[in-house]
DRENDO-1510 file (C-alpha; in Angstrom, 1 decimal, always signed):
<recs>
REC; n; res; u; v; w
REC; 1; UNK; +143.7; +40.2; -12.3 .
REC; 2; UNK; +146.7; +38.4; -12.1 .
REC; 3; UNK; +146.7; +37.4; -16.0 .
REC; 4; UNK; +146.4; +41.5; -16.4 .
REC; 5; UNK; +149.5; +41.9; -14.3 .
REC; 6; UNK; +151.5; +39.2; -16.0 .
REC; 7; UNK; +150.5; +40.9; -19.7 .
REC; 8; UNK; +151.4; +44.5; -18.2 .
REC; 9; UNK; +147.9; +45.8; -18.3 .
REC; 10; UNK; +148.1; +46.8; -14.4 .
REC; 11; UNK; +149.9; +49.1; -12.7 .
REC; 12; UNK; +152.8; +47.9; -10.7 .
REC; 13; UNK; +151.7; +49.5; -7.5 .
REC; 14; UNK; +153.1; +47.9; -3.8 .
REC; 15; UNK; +149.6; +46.4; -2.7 .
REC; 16; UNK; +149.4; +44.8; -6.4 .
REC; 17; UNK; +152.8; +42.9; -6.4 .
REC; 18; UNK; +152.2; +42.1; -2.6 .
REC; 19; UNK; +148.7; +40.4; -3.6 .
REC; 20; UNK; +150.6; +38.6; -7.1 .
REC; 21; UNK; +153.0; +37.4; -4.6 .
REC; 22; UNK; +150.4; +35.6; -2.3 .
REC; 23; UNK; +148.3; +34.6; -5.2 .
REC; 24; UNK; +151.4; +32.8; -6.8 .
REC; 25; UNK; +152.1; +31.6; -3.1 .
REC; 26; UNK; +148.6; +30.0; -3.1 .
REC; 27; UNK; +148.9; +28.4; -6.6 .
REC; 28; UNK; +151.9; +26.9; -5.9 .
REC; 29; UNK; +150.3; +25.4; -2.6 .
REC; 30; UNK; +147.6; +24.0; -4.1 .
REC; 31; UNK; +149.7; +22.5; -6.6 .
REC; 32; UNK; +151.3; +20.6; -4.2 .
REC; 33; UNK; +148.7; +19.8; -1.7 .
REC; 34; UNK; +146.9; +18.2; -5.0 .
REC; 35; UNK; +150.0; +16.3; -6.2 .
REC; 36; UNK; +150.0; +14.8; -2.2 .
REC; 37; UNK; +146.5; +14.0; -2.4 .
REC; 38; UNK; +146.9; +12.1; -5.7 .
REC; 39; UNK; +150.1; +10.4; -4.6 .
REC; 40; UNK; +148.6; +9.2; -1.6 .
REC; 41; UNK; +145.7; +7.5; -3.3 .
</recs>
């Protein structure tokens, strides 16, 4: 979904750029809880 929202395929509705927020919230969390992980070993 969130490749369909970056292309413009999906509507631009409230409850779609609320969820594309937290999605890009969580990627960027795991990101760097993944980069910790890898420094620390």
């Amino acid at each position: 979904m969130h490749t369909l929202y970056r292309l413009g395929e999906i509507e631009q509705s409230k409850d779609i750029i609320r969820w594309v927020g937290y999605y890009e919230l969580r990627q960027d969390r795991q990101r760097a809880y993944e980069t910790a992980l890898r420094e620390r070993n």
